[in-house]
N, C-alpha and C positions, 0 to 999 in steps of 0.2 A: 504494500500500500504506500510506503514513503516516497518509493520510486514517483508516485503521479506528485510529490511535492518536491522533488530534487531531481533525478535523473531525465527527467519528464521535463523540469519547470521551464526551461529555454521556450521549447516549439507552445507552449499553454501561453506563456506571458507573452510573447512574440505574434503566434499566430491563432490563439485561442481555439490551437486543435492538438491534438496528440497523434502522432506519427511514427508507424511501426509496418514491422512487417509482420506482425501477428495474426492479420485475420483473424479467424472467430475461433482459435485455438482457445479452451479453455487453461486457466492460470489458478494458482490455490494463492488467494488475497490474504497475506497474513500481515499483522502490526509489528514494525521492529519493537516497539514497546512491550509487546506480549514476547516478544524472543528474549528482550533481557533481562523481563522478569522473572523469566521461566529459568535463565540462565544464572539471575540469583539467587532463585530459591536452591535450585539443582548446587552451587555452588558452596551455600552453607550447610546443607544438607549432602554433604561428598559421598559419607559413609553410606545412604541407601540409594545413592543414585550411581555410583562408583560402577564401572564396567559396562552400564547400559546404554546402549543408541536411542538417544530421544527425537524421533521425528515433532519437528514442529511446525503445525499450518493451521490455516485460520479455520472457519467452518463455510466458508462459498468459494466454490470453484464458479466464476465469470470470465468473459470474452472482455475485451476492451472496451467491442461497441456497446455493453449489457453496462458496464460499467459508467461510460458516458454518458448511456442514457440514464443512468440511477443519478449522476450527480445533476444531468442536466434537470431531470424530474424532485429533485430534492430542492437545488437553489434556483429552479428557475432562470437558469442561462442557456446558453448555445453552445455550448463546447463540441467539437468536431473530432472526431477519429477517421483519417487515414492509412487505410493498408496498402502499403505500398510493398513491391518484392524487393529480395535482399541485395540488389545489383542498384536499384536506384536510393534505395537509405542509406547504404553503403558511399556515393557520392553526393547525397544531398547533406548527410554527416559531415564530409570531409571538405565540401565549400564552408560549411559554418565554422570549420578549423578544430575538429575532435580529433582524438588521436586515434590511429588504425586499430591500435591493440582494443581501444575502447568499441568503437566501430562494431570489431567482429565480436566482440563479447555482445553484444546489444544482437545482432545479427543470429548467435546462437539461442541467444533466450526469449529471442524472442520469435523466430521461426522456424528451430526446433520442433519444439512443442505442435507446430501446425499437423507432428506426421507422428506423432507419441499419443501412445494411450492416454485414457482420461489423468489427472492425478488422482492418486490419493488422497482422503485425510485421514486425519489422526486425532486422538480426543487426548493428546498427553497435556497442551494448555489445560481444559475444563480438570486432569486430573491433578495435576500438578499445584496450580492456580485455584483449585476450586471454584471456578467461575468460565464462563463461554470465553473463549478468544475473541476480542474484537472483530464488530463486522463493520462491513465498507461502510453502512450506513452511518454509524458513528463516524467513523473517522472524515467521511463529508461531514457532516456535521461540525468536527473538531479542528477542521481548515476550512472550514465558509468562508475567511475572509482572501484567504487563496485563491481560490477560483474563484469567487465574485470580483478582485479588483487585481488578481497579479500580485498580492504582498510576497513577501520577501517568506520562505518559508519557515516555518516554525521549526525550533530544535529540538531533541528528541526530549522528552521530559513531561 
């Protein structure tokens, strides 16, 4: 989810669309804020978390467009999603001056997944946390002022 407030934020403030090569690939929406609290509790509590792989994802697997339309339906804006293929993000990227390594990282995560099974999730937040992992709907919510004017995005906390 932070990615639509940083990695994202250039093409949003700039051209009030998001731009991928994702098509309607579904994604598992999770809060870095729920990863690091999950990673604190895990962290004080070593001894019964010690040896285990904690998968951690949110509880909605969405497309981009599914996304867009939630924020656009929540605050009442226009925000745009274009799927573009990985040959023209790839130089549309590299006019705005990103670096290649970045490029193909964005490139793999995000048109990957067009040809991967659905994901998975996982209930280790709710067990860990005792509470749901953040959903999109919150976290629109908790950057409204983001997508309605462009601010500067909020730090994790």
């Amino acid at each position: 989810m932070r990615n639509l407030t940083t990695t994202l934020y250039d093409d949003i403030k700039r051209e009030n669309k998001i731009i991928l090569p994702a098509g309607n690939a579904l994604f598992n929406w999770v809060d870095v804020n729920d990863i690091a609290e999950v990673a604190s509790v895990v962290m004080i509590n070593f001894e019964q978390y010690k040896n285990e792989a904690l998968e951690i994802t949110g509880k909605e697997l969405k497309s981009f467009p599914q996304v867009v339309t939630q924020i656009n339906n929540q605050l009442s804006i226009d925000l745009k999603f274009k799927s573009v293929n990985p040959v023209r993000y790839f130089f549309y990227k590299k006019r705005q001056g990103y670096a290649i390594p970045k490029i193909m990282v964005m490139i793999l995560l995000h048109f990957l997944p067009r040809f991967d099974k659905i994901p998975k999730l996982s209930t280790n937040v709710e067990k860990i946390l005792n509470r749901y992992p953040t959903d999109i709907e919150t976290f629109i919510n908790n950057n409204e002022s983001f997508f309605k004017r462009g601010e500067e995005p909020k730090t994790l906390g």
